[in-house]
C-alpha positions in Angstrom: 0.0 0.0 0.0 2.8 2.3 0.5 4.3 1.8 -3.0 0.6 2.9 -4.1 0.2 5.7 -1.8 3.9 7.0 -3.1 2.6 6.4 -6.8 -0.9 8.2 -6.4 0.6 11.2 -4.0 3.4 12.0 -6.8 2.2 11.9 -10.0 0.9 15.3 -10.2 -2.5 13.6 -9.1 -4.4 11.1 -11.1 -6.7 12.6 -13.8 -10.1 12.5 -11.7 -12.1 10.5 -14.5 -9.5 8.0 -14.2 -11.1 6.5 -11.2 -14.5 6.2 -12.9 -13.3 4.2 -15.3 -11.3 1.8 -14.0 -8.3 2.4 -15.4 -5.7 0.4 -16.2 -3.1 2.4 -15.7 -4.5 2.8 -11.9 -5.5 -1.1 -11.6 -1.8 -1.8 -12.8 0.2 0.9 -10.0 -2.6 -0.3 -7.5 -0.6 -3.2 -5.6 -2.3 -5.5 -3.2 -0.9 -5.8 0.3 -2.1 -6.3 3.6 -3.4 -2.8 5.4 -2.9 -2.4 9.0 -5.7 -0.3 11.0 -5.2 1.9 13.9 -7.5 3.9 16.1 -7.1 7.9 15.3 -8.4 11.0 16.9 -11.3 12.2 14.7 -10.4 15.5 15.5 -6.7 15.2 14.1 -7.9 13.2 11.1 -10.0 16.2 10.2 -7.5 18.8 10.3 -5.3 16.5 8.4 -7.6 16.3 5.6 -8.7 19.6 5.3 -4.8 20.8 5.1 -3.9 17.9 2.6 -6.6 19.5 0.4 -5.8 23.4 0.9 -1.8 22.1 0.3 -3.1 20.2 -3.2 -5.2 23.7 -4.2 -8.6 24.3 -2.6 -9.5 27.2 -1.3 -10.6 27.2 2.6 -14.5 27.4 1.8 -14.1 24.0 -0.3 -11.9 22.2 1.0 -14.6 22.4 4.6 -17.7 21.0 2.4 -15.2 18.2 0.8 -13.6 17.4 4.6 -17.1 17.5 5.9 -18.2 15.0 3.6 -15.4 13.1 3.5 -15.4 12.3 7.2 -19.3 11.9 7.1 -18.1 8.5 4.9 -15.3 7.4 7.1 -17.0 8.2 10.4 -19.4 5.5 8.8 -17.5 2.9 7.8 -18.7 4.1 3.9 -15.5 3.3 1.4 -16.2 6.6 -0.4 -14.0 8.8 2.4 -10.2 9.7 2.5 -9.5 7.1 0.0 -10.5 9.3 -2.6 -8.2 11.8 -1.2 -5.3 9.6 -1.0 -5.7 8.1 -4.4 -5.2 11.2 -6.1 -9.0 11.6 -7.2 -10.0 14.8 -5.8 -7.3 17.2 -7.3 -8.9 20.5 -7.5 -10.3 21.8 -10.5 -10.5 25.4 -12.1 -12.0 27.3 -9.7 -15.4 28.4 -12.5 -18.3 30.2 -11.4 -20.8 27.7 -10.3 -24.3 29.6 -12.0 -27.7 29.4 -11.9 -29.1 29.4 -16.1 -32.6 28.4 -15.2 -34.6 29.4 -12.8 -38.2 29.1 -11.9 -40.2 29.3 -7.9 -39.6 25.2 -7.6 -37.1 24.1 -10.0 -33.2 25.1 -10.7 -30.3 24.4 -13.5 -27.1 24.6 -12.3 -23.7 24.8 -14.5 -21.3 23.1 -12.0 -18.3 25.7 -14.4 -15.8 22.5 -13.8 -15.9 22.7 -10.3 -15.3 19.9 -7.9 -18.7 17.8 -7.5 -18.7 18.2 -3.8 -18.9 21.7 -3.7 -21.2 22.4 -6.3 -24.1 19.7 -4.4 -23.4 21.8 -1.5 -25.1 24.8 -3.4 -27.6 22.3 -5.2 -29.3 20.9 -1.6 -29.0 24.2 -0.5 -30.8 25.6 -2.8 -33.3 22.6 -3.2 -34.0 22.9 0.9 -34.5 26.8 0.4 -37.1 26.4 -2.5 -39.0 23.7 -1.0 -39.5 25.4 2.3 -41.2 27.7 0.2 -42.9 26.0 -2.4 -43.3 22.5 -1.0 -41.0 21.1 -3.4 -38.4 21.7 -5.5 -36.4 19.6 -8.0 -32.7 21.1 -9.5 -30.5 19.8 -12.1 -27.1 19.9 -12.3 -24.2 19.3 -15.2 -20.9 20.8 -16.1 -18.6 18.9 -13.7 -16.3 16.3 -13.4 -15.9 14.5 -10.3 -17.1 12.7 -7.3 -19.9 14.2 -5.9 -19.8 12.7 -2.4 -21.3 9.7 -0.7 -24.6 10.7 -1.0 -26.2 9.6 1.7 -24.6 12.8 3.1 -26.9 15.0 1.0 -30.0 12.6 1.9 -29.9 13.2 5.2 -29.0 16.5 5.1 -32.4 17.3 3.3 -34.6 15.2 6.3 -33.2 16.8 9.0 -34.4 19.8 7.1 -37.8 18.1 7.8 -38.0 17.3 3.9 -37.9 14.6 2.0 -35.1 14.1 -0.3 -34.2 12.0 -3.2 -30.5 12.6 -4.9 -29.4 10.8 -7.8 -25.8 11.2 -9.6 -24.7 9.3 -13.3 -20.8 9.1 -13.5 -18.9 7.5 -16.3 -18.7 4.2 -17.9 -18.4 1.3 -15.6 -20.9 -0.9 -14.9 -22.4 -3.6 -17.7 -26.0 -3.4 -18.4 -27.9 -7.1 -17.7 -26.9 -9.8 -20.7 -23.5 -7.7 -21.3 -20.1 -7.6 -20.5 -19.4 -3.6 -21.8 -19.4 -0.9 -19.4 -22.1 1.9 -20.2 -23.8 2.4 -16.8 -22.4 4.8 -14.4 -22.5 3.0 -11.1 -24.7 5.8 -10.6 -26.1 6.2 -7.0 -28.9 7.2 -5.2 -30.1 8.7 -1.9 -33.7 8.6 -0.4 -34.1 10.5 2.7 -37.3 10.4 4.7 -37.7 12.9 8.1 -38.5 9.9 10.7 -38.1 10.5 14.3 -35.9 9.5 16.3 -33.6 8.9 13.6 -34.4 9.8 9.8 -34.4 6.7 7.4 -31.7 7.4 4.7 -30.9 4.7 1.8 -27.6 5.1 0.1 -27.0 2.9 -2.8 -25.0 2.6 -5.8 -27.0 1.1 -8.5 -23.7 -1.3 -9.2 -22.9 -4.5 -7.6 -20.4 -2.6 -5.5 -19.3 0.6 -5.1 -15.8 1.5 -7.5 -13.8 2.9 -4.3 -15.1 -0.8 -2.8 -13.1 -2.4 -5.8 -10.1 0.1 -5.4 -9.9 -0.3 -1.6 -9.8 -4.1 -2.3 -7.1 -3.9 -4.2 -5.1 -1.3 -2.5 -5.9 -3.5 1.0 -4.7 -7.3 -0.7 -8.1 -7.9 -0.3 -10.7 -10.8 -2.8 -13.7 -9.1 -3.9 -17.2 -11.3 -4.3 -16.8 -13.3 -7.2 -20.1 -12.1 -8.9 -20.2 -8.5 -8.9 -18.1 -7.8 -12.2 -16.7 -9.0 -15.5 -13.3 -8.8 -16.4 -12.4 -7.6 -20.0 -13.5 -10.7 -21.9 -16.5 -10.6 -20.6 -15.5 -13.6 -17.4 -16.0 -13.1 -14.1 -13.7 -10.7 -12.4 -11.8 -12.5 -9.9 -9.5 -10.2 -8.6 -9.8 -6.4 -8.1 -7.3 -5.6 -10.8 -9.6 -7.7 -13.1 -12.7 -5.7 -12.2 -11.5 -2.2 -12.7 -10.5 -3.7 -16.4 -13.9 -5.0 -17.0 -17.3 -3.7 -15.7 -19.0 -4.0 -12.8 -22.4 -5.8 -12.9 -25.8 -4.4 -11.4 -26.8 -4.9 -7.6 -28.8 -7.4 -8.2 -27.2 -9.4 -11.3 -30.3 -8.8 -13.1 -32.4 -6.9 -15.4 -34.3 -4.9 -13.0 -31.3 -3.2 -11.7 -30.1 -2.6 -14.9 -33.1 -0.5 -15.9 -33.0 1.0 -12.2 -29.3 2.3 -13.3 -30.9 2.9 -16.4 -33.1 4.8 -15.3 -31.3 7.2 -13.2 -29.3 7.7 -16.3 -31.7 9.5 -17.5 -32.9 11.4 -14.3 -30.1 12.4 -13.7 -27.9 12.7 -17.2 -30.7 12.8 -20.2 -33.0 15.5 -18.5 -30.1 17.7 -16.8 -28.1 17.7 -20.0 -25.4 15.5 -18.9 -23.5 13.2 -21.2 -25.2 9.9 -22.4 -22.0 8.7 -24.1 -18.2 9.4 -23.6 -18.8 10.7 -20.2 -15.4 10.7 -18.9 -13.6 12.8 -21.9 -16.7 15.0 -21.9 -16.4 16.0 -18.1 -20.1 16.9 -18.0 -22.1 14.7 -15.9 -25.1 15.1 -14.4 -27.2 15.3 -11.0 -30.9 15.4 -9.8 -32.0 17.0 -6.3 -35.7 16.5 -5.6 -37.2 17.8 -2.4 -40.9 17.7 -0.8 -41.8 19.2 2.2 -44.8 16.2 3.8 -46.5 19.8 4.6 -47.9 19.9 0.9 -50.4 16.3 2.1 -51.1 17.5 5.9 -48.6 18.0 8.8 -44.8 17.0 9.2 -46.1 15.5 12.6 -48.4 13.2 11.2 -46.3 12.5 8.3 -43.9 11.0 10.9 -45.9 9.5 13.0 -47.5 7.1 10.0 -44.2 6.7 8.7 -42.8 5.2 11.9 -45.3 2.6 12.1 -43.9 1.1 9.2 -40.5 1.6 10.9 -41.9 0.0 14.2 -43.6 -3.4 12.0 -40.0 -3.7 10.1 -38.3 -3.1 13.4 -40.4 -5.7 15.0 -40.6 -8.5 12.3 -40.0 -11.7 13.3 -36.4 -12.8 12.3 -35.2 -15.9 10.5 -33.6 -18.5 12.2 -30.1 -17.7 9.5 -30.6 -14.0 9.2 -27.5 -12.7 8.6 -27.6 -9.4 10.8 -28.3 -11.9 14.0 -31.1 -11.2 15.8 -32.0 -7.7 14.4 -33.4 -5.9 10.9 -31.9 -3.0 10.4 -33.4 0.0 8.7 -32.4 2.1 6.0 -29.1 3.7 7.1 -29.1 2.4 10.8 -25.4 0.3 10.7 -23.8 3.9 9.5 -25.3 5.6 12.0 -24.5 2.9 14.4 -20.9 3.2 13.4 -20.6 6.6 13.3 -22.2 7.2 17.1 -19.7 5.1 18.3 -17.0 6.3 17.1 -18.0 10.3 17.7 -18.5 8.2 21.3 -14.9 7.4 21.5 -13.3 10.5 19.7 -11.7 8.3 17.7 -12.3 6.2 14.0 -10.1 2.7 13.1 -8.2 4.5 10.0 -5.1 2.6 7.6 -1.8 3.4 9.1 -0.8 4.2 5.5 -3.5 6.6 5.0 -3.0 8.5 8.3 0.7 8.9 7.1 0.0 10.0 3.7 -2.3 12.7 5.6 0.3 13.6 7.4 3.0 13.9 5.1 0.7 17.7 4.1 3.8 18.3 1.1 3.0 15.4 -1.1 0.0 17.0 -1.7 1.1 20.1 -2.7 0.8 19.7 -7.2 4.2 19.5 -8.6 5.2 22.1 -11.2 5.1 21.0 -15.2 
């Protein structure tokens, strides 16, 4: 892992797109070794990365919303955290004018000007939370960008505890098969549903993909096997190893055709009606978002609203469980092992973090760009 960390920290960072698809060059200068895990205080680890990304370019306004988000994912055990950062994925990009070109009371197009993803669904919720407080709901699009726009789960639940609901969908370059094919087309384009519950609102965060591409790149960088059904390698055979996988393209989440059109479709949400790119998406660097809000207010009262909804929580909570249910003797709801994970370690102070990636953070230089 060091040898990787070395490659990815001084090579004038790793074009962003190259991570989407699964490069070779990356699988091929990704080697596998064992990764040793040690506890870390959260509170260092978040200075650490918010100066690794002011040192590689960002300005102090971004580099807080990509920290923020960043830690969001490793304070839940989510594999879309500081790998990014330590891969060499989240090099900043021309600092453009992130614009409003459409505007009506409940809806918003955005032109992300080639900014870094993160930052520009900062101002998309935002905005989306500030319409439909108003209007009931809003929906905004959002193109013209390049890069990872954050585990989104992040932006799901940042919309409930806004007392909204909130669905977020995101379409990213070519690298997931669709059902009966072996070629990448798909995005492994993710979604987020977030629903205002009490105590706790009820946020799914999914990628549409058999697994998420930083799951395949963390495998690899940590020596570790990936499931043996969840890609194809380039000829179209299952991809046994990681290094196989980012070669080939990843399958849907279920291995069939209804989560081929579910990716399909959020290709189109997201992409076709925002004006992203439906083909060559990583050259074009112009991919594409979708933020929908409602406020329950428009049907009756947020408090009743919550109250029906948790009755289906209560029944789902309270289901009888299988003899060889593998969670053990509890169901689990939308969200609830992040949130577990994340309580305990804000509990502690501290989150289990690679020894290589701690030292990478730490070494604040090898993130400053190196001159051409």
């Amino acid at each position: 892992l060091h040898q990787f960390l070395s490659f990815a920290l001084n090579s004038d960072y790793l074009d962003p797109t190259m991570a989407w698809h699964g490069s070779n060059d990356f699988a091929e200068n990704t080697p596998t070794a064992p990764v040793s895990k040690s506890p870390r205080s959260i509170t260092e680890v978040t200075e650490l990365t918010k100066r690794a990304l002011m040192a590689s370019g960002y300005c102090e306004e971004d580099a807080t919303i990509v920290t923020d988000i960043l830690m969001y994912a490793e304070l839940r055990g989510n594999n879309q955290g500081l790998i990014k950062l330590v891969a060499g994925t989240l090099a900043p990009t021309p600092s453009g004018e992130i614009t409003v070109t459409r505007e009506t009371g409940v809806s918003a197009k955005i032109d992300g000007g080639q900014r870094i993803g993160m930052v520009i669904m900062r101002k998309a919720v935002d905005l989306a939370i500030e319409k439909a407080k108003v209007s009931g709901m809003s929906v905004i699009g959002v193109t013209n960008y390049a890069s990872a726009t954050g585990a989104l789960g992040c932006w799901g639940r940042d919309i409930a505890r806004a007392g909204l609901i909130g669905i977020v969908m995101s379409q990213c370059p070519e690298m997931v098969a669709p059902y009966g094919s072996y070629q990448p087309i798909f995005g492994t384009n993710p979604f987020s549903i977030g629903i205002p519950t009490t105590p706790r609102p009820q946020v799914l965060d999914m990628a549409t993909s058999a697994y998420a591409y930083f799951g395949v790149v963390t495998a690899q960088t940590e020596g570790k096997p990936i499931p043996g059904d969840i890609a194809w390698d380039a000829e179209g055979q299952p991809a046994k190893e990681p290094a196989d996988a980012l070669k080939g393209a990843l399958r849907s989440f279920d291995r069939s055709y209804k989560g081929s059109h579910i990716s399909m479709m959020v290709e189109l949400l997201a992409g076709a009606l925002t004006g992203g790119a439906m083909e060559n998406k990583g050259p074009s660097k112009n991919w594409g978002s979708l933020v929908i809000c409602i406020d329950p207010k428009v049907f009756g009262t947020l408090e009743e609203f919550q109250a029906n909804a948790n009755i289906m929580c209560d029944r789902v909570k309270n289901a009888h469980i299988l003899p060889d249910h593998s969670e053990g003797t509890s169901i689990t709801l939308p969200g609830e092992r992040g949130d577990t994970v994340e309580a305990e370690n804000l509990k502690n102070g501290t989150l289990e973090l690679s020894d290589d990636v701690y030292n990478a953070l730490k070494n604040t230089e090898s993130f400053i760009p190196k001159a051409k």
